[in-house]
N, C-alpha and C positions, 0 to 999 in steps of 0.2 A: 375651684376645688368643689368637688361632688363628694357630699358626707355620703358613705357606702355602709353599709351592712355583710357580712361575711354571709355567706350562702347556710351554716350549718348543716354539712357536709354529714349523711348519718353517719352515730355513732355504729362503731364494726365494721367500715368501710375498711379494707385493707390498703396498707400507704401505698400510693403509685409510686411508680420507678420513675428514678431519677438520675442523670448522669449530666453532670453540668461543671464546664469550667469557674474558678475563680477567676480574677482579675488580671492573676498572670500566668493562666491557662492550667495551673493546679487541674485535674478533675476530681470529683468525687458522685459520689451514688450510693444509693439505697443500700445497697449490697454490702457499704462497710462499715454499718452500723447493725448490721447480723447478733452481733452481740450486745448490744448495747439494751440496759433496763427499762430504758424509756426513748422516745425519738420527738424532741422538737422539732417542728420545721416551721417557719416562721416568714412570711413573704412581709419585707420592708422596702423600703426608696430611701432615699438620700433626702429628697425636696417637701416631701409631705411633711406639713405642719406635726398631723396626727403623733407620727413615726418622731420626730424632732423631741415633741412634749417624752418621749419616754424613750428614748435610745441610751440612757443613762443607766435607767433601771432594766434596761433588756441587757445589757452587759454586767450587769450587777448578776442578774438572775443566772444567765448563762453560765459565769464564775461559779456561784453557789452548786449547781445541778451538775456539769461538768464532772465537777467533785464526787459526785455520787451515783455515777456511771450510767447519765443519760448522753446521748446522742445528740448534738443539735448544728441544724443549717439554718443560715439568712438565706433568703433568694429573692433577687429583684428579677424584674417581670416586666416593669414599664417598657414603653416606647422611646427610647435614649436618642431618636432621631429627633422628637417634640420639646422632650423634658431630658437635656442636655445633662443637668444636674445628677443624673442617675448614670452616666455615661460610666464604665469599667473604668476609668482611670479614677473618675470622683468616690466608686463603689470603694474602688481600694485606701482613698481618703481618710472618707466616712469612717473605716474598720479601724484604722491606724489612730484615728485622732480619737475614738471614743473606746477604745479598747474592745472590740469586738474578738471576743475569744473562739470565735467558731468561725468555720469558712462562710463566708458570703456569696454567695455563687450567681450567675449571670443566665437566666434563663428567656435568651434573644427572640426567641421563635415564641414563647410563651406558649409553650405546652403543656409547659410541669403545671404553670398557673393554672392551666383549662382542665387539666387532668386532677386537679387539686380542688377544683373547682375556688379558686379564690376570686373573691371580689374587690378587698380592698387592703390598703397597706395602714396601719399595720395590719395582718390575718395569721391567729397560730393555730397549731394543728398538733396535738399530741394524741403517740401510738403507745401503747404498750412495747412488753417487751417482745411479744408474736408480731408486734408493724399493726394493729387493729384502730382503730381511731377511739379514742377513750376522751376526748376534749376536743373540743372547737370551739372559741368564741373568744370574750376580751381578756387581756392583760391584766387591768385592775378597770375601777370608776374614771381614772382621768382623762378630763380630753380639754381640746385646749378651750382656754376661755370659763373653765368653771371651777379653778382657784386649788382642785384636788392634786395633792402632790400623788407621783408614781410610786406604787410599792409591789405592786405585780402581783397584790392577792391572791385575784380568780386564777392567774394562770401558776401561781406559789400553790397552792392550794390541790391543784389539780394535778402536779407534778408528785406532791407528796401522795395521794392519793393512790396513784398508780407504782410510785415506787414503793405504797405498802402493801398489795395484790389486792387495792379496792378499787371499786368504779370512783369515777370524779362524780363530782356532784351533780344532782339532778338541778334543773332551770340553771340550766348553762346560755348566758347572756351574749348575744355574737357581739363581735369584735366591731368597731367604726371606726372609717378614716377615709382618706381617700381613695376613690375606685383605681384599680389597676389600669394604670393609662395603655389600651389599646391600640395595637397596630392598627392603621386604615381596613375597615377589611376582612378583619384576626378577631372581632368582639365578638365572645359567644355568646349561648343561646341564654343565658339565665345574668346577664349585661341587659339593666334598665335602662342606660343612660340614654 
C-alpha cells in the first residue's frame, strides 16, 4: 500500500465528462446530473484499507446529501487485472453490502481518473451547481491506525457550503489513501510511484 495524496485539482476546474457503466452495464454521465445542486464524485476500491476505515460513513453521507439534491457517483479506476478485489462483480458487492446509495461506476481504461486527475482512493471532488470544482480534498481526520472515528466533517461541511451559495473552506486538506492502481503503461504524468 502506497499512502497517496490527491493532486488538488484547482478549484473552478469545470467537472470532466464522464460516461461509464455500472456493474451491470447501467450507464450514467455528467450530463444527468445537469440539475443537480451539487455533484459528488468520489473515486473508491473495494480493497483499500483507506476506503474500508470509512465506507460506512460514505454511505451515511451520501443518504443525507442525496436528500437534499446533490448529485453523487463512486467510480473505481484501479487495475482489476492486479487487484482482483475491485473486479465489477466484487464493485457490485461492495455497493449491496454497505448500502451504497449512488451508482458506483467502473472506469476500465482509467480516463475519467486521468482526467480528474485523481491519485488516490479514497479521492472527492465536489462541483457546484454550474459542475465548477468548489472542494477537493479529505473526507474527515480518520485514517486507519489513528483511533479517529469517520464523521465526514471536511467533506459535511463543504457539501453545506455549497448547497448555501458559498465557497467551502479555505485550507482545504487533500485526501489520503492508496494510490489508484495503474494499468502497466496507463500511470500519468503527476503518478510519484
Amino acid at each position: 500500500m502506497v499512502r497517496t495524496a490527491s493532486t488538488m485539482l484547482p478549484l473552478g476546474t469545470p467537472a470532466p465528462e464522464f460516461d461509464l457503466p455500472e456493474p451491470d452495464g447501467t450507464r450514467h454521465s455528467l450530463a444527468e446530473f445537469a440539475s443537480a445542486k451539487a455533484l459528488l464524485v468520489m473515486f473508491l476500491s473495494n480493497h483499500c484499507p483507506y476506503v474500508k476505515l470509512v465506507r460506512e460513513e460514505i454511505a451515511r453521507l451520501a443518504r443525507d446529501y442525496q436528500a437534499q439534491g446533490v448529485g453523487i457517483v463512486g467510480i473505481m479506476s484501479n487495475d482489476v487485472d492486479n487487484y482482483p478485489d475491485d473486479a465489477p462483480d466484487k464493485m457490485a458487492e461492495e455497493a449491496a453490502r454497505y448500502g451504497y446509495p449512488f451508482p458506483y461506476l467502473y472506469d476500465e481504461d482509467q480516463s475519467v481518473a486521468k482526467a480528474y486527475r485523481a491519485a488516490c482512493t479514497p479521492d472527492f471532488f465536489v462541483f457546484d451547481a454550474e459542475h465548477r470544482l468548489a472542494y477537493r480534498g479529505q473526507l474527515d481526520a480518520a485514517r486507519p491506525g489513528n483511533g479517529i472515528e469517520p464523521d465526514g466533517a471536511d467533506l459535511r461541511a463543504a457539501l453545506d457550503a455549497v448547497l448555501s451559495g458559498q465557497p467551502a473552506a479555505d485550507g482545504q486538506k487533500p485526501s489520503l489513501g492508496c494510490n489508484i492502481k495503474w494499468k502497466a503503461g496507463n500511470a500519468p504524468d503527476y503518478y510519484a510511484g
